[in-house]
C-alpha positions as a Python dict, from the first residue, in 0.01 Angstrom:
ca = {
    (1, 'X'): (0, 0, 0),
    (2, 'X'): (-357, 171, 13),
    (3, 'X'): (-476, 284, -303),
    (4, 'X'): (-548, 622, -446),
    (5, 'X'): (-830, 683, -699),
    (6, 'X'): (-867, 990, -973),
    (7, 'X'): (-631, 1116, -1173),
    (8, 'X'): (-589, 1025, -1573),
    (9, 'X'): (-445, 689, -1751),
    (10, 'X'): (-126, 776, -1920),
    (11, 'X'): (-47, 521, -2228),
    (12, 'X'): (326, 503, -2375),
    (13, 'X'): (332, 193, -2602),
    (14, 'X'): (520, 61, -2910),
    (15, 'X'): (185, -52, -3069),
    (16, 'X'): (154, 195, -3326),
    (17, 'X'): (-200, 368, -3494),
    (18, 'X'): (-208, 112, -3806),
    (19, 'X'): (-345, -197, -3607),
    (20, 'X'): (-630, -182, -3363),
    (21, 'X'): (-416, -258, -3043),
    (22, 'X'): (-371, 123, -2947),
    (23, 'X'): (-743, 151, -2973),
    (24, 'X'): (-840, -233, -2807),
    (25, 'X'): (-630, -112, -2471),
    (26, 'X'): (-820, 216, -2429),
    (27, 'X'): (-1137, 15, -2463),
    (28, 'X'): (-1012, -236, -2266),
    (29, 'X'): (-917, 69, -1943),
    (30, 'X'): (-1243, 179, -1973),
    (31, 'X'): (-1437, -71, -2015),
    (32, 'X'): (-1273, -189, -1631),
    (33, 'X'): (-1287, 162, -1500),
    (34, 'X'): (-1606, 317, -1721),
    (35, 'X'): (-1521, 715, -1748),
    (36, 'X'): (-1140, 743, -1658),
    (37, 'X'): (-971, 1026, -1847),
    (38, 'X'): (-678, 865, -2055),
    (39, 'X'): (-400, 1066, -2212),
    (40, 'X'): (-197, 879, -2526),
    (41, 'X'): (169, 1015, -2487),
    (42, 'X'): (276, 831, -2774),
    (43, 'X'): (230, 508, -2940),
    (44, 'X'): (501, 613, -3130),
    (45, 'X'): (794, 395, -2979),
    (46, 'X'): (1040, 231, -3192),
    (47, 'X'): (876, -128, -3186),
    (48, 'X'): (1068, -335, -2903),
    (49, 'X'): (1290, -74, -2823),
    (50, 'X'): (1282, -72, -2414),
    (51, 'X'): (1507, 175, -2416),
    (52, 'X'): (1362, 438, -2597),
    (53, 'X'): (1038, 386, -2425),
    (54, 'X'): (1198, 424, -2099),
    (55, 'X'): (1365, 767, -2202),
    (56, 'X'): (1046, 915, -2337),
    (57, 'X'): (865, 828, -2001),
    (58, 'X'): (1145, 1003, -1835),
    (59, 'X'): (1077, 1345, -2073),
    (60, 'X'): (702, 1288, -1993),
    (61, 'X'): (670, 1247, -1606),
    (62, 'X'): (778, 1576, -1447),
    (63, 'X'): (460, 1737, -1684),
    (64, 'X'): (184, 1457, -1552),
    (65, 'X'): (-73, 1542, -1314),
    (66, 'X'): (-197, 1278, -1067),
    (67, 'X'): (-269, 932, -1236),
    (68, 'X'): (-127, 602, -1313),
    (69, 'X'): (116, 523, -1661),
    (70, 'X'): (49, 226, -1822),
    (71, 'X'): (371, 189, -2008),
    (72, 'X'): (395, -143, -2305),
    (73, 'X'): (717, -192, -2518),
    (74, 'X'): (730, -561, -2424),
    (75, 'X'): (962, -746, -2661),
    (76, 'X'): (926, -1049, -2403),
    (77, 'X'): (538, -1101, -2399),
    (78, 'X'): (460, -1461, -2365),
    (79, 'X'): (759, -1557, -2154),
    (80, 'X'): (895, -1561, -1778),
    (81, 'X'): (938, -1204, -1785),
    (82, 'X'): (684, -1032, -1501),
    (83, 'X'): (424, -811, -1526),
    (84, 'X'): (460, -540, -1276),
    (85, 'X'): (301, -269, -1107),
    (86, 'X'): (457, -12, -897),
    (87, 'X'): (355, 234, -643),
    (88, 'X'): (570, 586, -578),
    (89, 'X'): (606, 762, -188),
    (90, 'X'): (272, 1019, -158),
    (91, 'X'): (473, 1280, -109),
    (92, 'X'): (687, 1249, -454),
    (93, 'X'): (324, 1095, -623),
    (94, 'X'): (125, 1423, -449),
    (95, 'X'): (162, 1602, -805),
    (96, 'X'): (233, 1326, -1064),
    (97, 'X'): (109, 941, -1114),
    (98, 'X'): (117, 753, -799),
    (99, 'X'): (100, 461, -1002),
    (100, 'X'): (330, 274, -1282),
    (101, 'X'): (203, -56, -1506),
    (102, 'X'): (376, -241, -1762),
    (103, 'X'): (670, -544, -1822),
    (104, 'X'): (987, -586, -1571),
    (105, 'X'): (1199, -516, -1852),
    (106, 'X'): (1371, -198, -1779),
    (107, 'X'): (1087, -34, -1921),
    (108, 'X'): (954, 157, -1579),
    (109, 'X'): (1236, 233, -1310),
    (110, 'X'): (1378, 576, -1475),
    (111, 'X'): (1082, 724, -1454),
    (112, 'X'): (964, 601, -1151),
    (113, 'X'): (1292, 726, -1014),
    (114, 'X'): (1224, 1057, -1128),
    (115, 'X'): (944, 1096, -911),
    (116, 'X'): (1151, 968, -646),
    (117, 'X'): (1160, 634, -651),
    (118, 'X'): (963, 335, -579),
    (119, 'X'): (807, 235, -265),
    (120, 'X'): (637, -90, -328),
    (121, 'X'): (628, -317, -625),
    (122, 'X'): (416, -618, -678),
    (123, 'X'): (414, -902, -936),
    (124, 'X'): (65, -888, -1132),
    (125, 'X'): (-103, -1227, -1096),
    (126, 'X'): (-363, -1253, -1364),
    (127, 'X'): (-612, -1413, -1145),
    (128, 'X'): (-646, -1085, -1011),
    (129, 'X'): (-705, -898, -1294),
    (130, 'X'): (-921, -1095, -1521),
    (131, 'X'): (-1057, -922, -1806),
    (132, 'X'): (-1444, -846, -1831),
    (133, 'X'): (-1587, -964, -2160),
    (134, 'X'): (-1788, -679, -2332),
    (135, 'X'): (-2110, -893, -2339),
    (136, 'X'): (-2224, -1185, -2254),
    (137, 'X'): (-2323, -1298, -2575),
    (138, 'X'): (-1992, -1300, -2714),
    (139, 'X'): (-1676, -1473, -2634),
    (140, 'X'): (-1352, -1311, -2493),
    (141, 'X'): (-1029, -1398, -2674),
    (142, 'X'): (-724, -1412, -2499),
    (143, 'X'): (-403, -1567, -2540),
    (144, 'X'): (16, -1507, -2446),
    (145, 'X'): (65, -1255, -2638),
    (146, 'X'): (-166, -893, -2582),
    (147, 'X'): (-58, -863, -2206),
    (148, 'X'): (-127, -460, -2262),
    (149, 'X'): (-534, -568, -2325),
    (150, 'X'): (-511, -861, -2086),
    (151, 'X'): (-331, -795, -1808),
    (152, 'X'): (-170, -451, -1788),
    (153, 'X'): (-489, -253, -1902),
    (154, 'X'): (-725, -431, -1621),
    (155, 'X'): (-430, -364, -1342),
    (156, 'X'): (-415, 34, -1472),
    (157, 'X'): (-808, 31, -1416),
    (158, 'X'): (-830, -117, -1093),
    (159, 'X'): (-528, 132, -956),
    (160, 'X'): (-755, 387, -1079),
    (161, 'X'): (-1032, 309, -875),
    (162, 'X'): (-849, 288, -614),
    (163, 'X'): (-726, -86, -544),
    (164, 'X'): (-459, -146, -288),
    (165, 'X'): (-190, -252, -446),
    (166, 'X'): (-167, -547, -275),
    (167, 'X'): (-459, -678, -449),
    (168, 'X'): (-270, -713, -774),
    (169, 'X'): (-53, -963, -666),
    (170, 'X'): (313, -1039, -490),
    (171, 'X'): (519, -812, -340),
    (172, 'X'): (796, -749, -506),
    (173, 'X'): (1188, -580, -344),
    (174, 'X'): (1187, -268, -593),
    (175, 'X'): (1553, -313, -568),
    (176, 'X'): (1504, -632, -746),
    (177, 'X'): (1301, -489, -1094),
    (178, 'X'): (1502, -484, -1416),
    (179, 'X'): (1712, -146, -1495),
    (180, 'X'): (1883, -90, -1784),
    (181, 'X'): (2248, -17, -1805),
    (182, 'X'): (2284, 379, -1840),
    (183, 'X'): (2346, 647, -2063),
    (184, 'X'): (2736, 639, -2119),
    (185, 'X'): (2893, 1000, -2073),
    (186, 'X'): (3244, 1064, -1955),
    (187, 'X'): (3388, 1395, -1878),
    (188, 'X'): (3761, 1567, -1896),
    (189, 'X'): (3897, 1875, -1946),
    (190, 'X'): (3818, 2015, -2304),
    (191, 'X'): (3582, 1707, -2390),
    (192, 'X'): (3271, 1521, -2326),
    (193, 'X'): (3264, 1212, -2480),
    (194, 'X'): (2850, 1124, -2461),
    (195, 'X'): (2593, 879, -2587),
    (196, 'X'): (2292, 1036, -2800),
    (197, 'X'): (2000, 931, -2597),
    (198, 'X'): (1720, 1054, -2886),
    (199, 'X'): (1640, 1172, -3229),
    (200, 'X'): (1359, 1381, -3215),
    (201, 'X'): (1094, 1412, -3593),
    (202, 'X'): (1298, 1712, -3612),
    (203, 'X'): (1636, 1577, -3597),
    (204, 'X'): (1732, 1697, -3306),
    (205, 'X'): (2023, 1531, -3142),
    (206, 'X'): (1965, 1509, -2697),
    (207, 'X'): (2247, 1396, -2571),
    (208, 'X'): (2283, 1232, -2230),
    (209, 'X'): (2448, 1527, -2094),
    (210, 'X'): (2367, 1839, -1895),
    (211, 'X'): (2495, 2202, -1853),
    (212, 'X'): (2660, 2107, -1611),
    (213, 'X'): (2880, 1833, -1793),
    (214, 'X'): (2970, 2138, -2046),
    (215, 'X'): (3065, 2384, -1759),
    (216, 'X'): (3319, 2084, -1586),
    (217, 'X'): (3505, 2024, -1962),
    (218, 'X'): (3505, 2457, -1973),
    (219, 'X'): (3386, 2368, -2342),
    (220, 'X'): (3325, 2695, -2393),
    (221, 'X'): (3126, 2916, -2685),
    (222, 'X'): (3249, 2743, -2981),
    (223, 'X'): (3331, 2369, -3004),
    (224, 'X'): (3404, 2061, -3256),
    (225, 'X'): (3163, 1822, -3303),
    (226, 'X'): (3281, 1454, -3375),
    (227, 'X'): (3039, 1219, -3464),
    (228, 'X'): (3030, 984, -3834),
    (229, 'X'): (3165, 1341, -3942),
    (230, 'X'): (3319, 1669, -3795),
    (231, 'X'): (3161, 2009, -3751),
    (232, 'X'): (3186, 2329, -3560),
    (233, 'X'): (2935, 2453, -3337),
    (234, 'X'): (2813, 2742, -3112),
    (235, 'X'): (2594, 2752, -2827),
    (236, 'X'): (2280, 2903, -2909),
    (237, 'X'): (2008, 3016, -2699),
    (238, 'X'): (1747, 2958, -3006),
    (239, 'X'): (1725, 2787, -3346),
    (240, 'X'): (1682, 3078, -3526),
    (241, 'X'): (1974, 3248, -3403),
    (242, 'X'): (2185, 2954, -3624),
    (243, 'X'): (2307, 3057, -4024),
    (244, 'X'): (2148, 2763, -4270),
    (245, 'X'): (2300, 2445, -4232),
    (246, 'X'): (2536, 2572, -3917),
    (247, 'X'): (2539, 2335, -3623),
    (248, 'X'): (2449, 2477, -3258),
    (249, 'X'): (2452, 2324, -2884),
    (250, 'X'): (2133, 2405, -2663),
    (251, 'X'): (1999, 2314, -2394),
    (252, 'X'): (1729, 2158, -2513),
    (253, 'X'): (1324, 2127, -2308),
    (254, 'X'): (1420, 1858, -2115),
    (255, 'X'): (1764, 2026, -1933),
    (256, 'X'): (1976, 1829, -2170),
    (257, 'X'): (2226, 1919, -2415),
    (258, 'X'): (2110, 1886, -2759),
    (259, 'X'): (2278, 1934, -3128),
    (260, 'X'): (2060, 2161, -3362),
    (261, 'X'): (2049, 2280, -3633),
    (262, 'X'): (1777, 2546, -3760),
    (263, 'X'): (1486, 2427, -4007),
    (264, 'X'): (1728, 2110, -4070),
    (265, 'X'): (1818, 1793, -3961),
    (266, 'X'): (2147, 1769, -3724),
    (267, 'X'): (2126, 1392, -3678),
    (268, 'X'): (2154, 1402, -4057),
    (269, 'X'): (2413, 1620, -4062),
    (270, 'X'): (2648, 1416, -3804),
    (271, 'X'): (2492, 1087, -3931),
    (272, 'X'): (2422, 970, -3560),
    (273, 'X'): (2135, 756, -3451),
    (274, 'X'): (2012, 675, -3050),
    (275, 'X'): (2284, 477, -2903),
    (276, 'X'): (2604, 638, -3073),
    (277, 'X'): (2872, 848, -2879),
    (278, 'X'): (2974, 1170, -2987),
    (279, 'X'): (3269, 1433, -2894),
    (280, 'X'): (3218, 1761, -2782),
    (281, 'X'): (3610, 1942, -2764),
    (282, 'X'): (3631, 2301, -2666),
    (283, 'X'): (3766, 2488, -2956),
    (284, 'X'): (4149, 2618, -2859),
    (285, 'X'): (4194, 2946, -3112),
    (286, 'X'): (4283, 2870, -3425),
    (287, 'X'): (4240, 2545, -3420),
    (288, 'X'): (4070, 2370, -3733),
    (289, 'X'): (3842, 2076, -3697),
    (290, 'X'): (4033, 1783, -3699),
}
């Protein structure tokens, strides 16, 4: 569990850019590790939605260079739920972040298993990572509820510079972290029946499957769409290669499936949100959507 120092801070949070908490936890990472790059990835995420945090760390981690994420959507500040830090193998972490931070909430373990999974995990004990105060002149406030300033933000540091990880706190049995339940998706011949992981500003609909879920059903070129409404669709290579307001399958920057439409919303169009299930059904010739 020796540590590794360089790289960048990565920040995912739910905190927003209209209060000062974004801002505070940067300070806060630098002012424990003075000069380390940090990268905001978003601090975008649907307030206390775990789950949405969780799939935009998995879209961000194969495209991170060496470093440690400090990831906060933490519905459960304040109570029994632990603060974490986890540690990936060297050889998955050679590339990417060695290093994960944030709440045992489900929030982490996709991602981390993306990079191959963990090899140690340790519960943060905040004895260990006790916040500096930015002079001595003024007093530090603290309380329950900013673990991302108060906790999390002095662990990322420290991992930074290089702490063993075993310095943090207890070891935890990685098996034993929080994961949340996944993506539903279910696949027979002529249909995949799938659960929209995310709407991006755009409206486009990623779905939780793959190519590879649309080759087994032999969908095909053309297919019906079933969501709040029904729609035809082709499989386009390109936005631009859809008429206005038609509805096209690609595979979207992330190797997932995604429902498009060009210069317009398809989430508006189907009237789906994160969490729904749609219908993909191959299209049998002369067939009208049902």
């Amino acid at each position: 569990m020796a540590g590794r120092a360089g790289g960048s801070v990565f920040l995912l949070t739910d905190y927003g850019l209209a209060d000062e908490f974004a801002g505070v936890v940067r300070a806060s990472v630098l002012r424990h590790a003075p000069g380390v790059p940090i990268i905001d990835l978003t601090h975008g995420v649907t307030p206390f939605d775990v789950r949405a945090g969780a799939l935009a760390l998995v879209r961000a981690v194969p495209h991170l260079g060496p470093g440690v994420v400090m990831a906060v959507v933490d519905p459960g500040v304040g109570t029994s739920r632990r603060a974490i830090a986890v540690s990936v193998s060297d050889a998955t972490a050679r590339d990417g972040p060695h290093h994960f931070v944030g709440p045992d909430n489900g929030l982490l373990p996709w991602a981390v298993e993306v990079l191959g999974g963990a090899e140690h995990a340790v519960e943060i004990s905040p004895s260990a990572v006790a916040p500096l105060s930015p002079s001595a002149s003024l007093p530090l406030s603290t309380g329950a509820t900013f673990d991302g300033r108060d906790v999390f933000a002095p662990a990322t540091a420290r991992l930074w510079q290089g702490a063993p990880l075993a310095e943090l706190g207890d070891p935890l049995d990685p098996s034993d972290l929080v994961r949340l339940t996944p993506p539903r998706i279910s696949v027979s011949p002529g249909m995949v029946e799938v659960e929209v992981l995310w709407v991006d500003r755009f409206g486009n609909v990623q779905l939780a499957a793959r190519p590879g879920d649309a080759t087994a059903a032999s969908l095909g070129p053309e297919l019906e769409v079933f969501g709040a409404t029904t729609h035809r669709a082709h499989v386009v290579s390109a936005f631009a290669k859809l008429a206005p307001g038609a509805l096209g399958l690609i595979v979207d920057a992330n190797g997932h499936l995604s429902l498009v439409c060009d210069r317009q919303s398809a989430a508006t169009v189907l009237r789906v949100q994160p969490g729904d299930l749609v219908i993909l059904r191959a299209v049998v010739s002369g067939r009208q959507p049902s």
